[in-house]
DSSP file (Angstrom, degrees, kcal/mol; ACC not computed):
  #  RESIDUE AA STRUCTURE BP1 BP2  ACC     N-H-->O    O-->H-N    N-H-->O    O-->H-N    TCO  KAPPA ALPHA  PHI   PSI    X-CA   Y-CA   Z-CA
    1    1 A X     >        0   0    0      0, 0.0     4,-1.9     0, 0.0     5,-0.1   0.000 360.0 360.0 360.0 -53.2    0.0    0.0    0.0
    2    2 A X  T  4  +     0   0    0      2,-0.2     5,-0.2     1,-0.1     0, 0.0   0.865 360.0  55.9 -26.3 -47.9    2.9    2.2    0.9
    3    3 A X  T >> S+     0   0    0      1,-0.2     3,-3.1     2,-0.2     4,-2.6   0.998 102.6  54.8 -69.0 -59.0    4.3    1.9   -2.8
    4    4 A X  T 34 S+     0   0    0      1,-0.3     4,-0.3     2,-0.2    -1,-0.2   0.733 109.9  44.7 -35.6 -35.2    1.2    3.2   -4.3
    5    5 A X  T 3< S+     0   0    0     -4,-1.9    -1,-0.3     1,-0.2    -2,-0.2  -0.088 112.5  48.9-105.8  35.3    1.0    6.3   -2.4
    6    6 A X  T <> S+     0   0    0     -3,-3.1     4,-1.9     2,-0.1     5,-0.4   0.354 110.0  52.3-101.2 -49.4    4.4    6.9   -2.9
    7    7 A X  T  < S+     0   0    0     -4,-2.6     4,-0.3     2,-0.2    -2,-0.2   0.699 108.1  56.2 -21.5 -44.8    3.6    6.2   -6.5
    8    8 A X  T  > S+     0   0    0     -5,-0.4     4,-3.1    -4,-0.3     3,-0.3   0.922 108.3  44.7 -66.0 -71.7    0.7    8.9   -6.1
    9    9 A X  H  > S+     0   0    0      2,-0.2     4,-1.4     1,-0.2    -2,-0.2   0.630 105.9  55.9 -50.5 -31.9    3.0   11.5   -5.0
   10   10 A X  H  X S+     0   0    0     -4,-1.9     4,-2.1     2,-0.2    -1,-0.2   0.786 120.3  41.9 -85.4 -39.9    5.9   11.0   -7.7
   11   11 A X  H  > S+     0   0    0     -5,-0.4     4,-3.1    -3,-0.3     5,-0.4   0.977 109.5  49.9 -63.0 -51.9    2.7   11.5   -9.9
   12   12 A X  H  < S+     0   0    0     -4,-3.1     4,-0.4     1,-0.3    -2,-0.2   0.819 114.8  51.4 -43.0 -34.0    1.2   14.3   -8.1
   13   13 A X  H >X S+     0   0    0     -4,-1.4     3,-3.2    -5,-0.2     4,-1.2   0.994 111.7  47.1 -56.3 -62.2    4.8   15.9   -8.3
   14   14 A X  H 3< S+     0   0    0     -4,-2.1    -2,-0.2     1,-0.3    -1,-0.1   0.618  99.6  57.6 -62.0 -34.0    5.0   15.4  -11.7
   15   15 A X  T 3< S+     0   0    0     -4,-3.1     4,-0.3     1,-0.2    -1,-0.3   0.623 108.0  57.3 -78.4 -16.6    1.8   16.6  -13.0
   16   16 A X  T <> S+     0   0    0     -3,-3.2     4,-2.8    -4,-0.4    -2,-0.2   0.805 101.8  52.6 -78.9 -37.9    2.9   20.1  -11.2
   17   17 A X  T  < S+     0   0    0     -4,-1.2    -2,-0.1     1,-0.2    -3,-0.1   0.262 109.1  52.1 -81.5  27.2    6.1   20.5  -13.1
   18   18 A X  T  > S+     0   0    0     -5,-0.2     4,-2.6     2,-0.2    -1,-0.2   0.634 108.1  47.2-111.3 -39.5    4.3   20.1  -15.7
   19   19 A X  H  > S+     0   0    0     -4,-0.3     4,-2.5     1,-0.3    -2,-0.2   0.949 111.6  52.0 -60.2 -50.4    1.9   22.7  -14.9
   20   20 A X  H >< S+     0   0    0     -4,-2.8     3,-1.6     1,-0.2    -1,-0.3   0.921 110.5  46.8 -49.5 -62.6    4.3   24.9  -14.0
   21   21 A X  H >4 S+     0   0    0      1,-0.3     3,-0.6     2,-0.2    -1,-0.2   0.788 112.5  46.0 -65.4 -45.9    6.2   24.5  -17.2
   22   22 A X  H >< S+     0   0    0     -4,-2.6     3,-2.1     1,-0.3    -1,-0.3   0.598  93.2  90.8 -83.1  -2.6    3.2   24.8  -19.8
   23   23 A X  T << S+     0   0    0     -4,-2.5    -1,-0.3    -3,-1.6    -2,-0.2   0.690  79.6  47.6 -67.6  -6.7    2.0   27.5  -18.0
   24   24 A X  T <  S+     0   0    0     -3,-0.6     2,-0.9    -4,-0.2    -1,-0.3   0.239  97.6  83.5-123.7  -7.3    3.5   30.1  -19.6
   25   25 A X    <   +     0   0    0     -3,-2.1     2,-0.4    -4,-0.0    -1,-0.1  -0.917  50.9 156.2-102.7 117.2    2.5   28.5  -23.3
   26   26 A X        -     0   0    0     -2,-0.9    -3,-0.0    -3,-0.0    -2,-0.0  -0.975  44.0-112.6-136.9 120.1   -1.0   29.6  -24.1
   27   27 A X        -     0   0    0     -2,-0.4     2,-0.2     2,-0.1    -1,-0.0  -0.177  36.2-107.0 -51.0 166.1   -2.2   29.8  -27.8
   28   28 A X     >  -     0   0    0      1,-0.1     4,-1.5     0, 0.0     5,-0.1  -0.436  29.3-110.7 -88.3-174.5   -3.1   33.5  -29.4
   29   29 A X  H  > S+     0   0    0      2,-0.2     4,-1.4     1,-0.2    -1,-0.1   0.698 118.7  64.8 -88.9 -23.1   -6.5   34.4  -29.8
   30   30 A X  H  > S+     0   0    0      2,-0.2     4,-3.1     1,-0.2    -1,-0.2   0.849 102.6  46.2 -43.3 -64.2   -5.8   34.1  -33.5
   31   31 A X  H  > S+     0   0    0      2,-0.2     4,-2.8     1,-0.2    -2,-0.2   0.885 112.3  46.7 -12.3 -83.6   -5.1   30.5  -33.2
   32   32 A X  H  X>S+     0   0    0     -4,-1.5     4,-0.5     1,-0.2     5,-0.5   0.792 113.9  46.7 -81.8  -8.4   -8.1   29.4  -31.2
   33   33 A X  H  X5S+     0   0    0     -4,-1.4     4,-3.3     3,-0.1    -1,-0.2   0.962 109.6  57.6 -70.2 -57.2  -10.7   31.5  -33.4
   34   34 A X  H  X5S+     0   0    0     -4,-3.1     4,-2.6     2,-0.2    -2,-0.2   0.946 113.4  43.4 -15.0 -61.9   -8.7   29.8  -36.6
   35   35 A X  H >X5S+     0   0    0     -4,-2.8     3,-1.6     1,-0.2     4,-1.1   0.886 107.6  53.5 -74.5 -76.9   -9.7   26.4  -34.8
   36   36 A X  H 3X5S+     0   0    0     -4,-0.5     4,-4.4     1,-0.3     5,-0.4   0.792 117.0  43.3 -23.0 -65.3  -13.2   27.1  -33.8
   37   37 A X  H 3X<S+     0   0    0     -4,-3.3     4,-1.4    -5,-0.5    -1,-0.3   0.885 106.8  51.6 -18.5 -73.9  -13.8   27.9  -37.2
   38   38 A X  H << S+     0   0    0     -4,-2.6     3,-0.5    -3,-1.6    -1,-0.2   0.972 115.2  48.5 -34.9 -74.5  -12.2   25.5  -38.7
   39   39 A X  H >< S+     0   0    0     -4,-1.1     3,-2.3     1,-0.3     6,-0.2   0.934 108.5  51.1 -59.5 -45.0  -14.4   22.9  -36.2
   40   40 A X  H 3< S+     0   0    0     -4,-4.4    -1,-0.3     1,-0.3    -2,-0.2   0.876 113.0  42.3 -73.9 -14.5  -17.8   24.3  -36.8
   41   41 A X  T 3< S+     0   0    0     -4,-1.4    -1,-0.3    -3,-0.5     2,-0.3  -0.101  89.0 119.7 -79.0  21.2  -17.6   24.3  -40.1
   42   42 A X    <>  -     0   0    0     -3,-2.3     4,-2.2     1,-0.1     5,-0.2  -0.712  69.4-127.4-101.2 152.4  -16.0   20.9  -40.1
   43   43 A X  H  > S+     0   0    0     -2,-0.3     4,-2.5     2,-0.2    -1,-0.1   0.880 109.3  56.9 -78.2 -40.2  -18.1   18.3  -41.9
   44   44 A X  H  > S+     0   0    0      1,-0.2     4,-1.1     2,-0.2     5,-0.4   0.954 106.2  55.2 -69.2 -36.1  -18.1   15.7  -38.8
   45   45 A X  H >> S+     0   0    0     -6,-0.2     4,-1.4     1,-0.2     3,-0.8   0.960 110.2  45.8 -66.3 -28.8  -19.8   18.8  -36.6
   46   46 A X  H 3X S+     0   0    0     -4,-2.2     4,-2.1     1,-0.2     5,-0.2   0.854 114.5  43.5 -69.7 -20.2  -22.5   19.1  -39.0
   47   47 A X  H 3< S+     0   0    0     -4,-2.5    -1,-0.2     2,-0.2    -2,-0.2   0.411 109.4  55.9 -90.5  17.3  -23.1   15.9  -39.3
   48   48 A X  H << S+     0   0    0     -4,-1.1     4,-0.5    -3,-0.8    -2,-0.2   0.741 108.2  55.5-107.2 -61.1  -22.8   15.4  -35.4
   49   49 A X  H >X S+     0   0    0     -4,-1.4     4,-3.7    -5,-0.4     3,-1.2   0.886 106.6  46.9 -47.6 -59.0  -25.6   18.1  -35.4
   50   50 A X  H 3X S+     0   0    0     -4,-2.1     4,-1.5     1,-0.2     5,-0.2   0.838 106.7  55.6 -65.8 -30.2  -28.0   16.1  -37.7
   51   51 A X  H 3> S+     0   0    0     -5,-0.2     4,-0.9     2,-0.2    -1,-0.2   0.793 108.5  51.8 -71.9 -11.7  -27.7   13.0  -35.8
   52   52 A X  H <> S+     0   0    0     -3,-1.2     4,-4.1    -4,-0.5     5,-0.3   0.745 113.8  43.0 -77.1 -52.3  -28.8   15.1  -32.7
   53   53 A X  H  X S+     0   0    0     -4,-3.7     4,-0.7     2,-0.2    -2,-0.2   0.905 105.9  55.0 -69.0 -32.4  -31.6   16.3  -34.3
   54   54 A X  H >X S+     0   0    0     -4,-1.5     4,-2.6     1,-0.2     3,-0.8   0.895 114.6  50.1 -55.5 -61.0  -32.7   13.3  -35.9
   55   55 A X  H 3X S+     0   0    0     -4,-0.9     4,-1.4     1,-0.3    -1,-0.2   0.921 110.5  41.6 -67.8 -28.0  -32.5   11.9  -32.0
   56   56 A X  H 3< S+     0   0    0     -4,-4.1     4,-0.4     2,-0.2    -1,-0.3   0.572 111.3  57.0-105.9  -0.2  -34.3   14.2  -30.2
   57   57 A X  H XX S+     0   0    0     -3,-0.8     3,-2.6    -4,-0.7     4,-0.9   0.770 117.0  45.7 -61.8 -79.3  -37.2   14.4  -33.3
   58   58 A X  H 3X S+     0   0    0     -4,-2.6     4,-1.1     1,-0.3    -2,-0.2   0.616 109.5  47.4 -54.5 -20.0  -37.2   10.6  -32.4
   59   59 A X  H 3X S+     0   0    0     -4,-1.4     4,-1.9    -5,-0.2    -1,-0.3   0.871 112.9  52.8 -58.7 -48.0  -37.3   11.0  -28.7
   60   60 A X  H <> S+     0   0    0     -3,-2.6     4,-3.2    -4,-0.4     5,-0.4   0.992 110.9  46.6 -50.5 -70.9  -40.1   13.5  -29.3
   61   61 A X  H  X S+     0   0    0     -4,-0.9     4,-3.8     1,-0.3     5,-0.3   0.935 110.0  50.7 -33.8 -61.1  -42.1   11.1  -31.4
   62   62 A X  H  X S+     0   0    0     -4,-1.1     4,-0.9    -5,-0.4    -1,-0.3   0.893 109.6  50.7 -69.3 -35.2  -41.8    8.3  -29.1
   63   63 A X  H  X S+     0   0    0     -4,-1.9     4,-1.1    -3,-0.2    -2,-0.2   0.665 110.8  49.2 -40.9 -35.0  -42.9   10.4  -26.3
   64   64 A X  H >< S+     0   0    0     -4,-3.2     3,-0.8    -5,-0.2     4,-0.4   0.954 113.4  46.6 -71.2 -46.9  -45.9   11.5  -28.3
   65   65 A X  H 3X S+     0   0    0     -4,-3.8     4,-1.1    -5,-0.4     5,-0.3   0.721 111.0  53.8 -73.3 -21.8  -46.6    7.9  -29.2
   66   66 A X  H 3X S+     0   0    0     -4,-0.9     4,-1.5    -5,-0.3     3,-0.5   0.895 111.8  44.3 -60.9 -60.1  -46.1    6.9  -25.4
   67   67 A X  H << S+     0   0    0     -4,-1.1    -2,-0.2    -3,-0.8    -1,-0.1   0.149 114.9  55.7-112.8 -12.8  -48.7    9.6  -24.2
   68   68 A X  H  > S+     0   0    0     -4,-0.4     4,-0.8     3,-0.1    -1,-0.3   0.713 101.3  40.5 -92.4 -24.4  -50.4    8.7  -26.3
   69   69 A X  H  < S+     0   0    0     -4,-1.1     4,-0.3    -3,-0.5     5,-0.3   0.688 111.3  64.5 -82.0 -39.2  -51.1    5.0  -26.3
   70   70 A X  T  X S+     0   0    0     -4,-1.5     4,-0.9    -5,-0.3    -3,-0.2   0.751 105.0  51.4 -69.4  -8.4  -51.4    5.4  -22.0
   71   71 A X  H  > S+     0   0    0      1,-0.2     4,-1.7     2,-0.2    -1,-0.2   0.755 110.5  40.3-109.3 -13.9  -54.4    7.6  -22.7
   72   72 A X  H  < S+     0   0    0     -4,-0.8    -2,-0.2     2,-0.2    -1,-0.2   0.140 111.9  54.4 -95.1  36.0  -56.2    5.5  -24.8
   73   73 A X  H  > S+     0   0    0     -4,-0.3     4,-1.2     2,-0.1    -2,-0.2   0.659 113.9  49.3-113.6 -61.5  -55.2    2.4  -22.6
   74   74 A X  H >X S+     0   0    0     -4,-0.9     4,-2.7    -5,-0.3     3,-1.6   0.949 118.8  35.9 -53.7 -68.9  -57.0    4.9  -19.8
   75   75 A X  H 3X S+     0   0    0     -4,-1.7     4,-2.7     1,-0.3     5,-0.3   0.861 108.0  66.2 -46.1 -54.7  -60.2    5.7  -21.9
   76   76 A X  H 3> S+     0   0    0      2,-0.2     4,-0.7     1,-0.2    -1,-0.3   0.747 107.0  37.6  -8.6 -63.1  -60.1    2.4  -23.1
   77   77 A X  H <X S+     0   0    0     -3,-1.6     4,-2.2    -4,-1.2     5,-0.3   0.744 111.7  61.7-101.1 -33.3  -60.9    0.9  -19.4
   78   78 A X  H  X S+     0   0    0     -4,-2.7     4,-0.8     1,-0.2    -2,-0.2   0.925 105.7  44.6 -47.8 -36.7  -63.3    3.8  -18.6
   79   79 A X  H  < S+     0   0    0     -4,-2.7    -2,-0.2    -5,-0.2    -3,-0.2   0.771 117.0  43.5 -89.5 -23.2  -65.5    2.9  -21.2
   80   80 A X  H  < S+     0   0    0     -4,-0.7    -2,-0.2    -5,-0.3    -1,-0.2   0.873 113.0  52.2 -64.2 -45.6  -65.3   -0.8  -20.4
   81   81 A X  H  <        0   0    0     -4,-2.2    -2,-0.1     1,-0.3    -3,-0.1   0.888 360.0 360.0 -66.9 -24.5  -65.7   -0.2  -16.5
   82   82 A X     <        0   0    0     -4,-0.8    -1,-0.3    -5,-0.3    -2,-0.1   0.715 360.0 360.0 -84.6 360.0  -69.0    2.0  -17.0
């Protein structure tokens, strides 16, 4: 058990001098506008986008169909029970 959490710590260093190190490299703003760009306009995010919509129309749908079959299941046994 000892070794692991010495193991832990040797990370835990490491992952600071790391911090430490990259901190001082930051993209420009140039750079990360370039990439946003770049990504929304990228063919897999539009098609990322239509497969979203496509699920949540079909979620919708199925909800409808849902809410719909449990209230004529309900009506259904009111008019039998009376």
């Amino acid at each position: 058990m000892r070794r692991a959490e010495d193991l832990d710590n040797e990370f835990s260093g490491l992952e600071q001098q790391l911090a430490l190190q990259l901190e001082r490299y930051t993209p420009d703003s140039l750079f990360v506008q370039d990439l946003k760009q770049r990504l929304v306009s990228s063919q897999v995010f539009r098609r990322r986008q239509e497969i979203g919509a496509v699920v949540v129309a079909s979620l919708g749908l199925l909800f409808v169909a849902a809410l719909a079959f449990s209230l004529g299941q309900l009506f259904h046994r009111t008019k039998k029970s009376k």
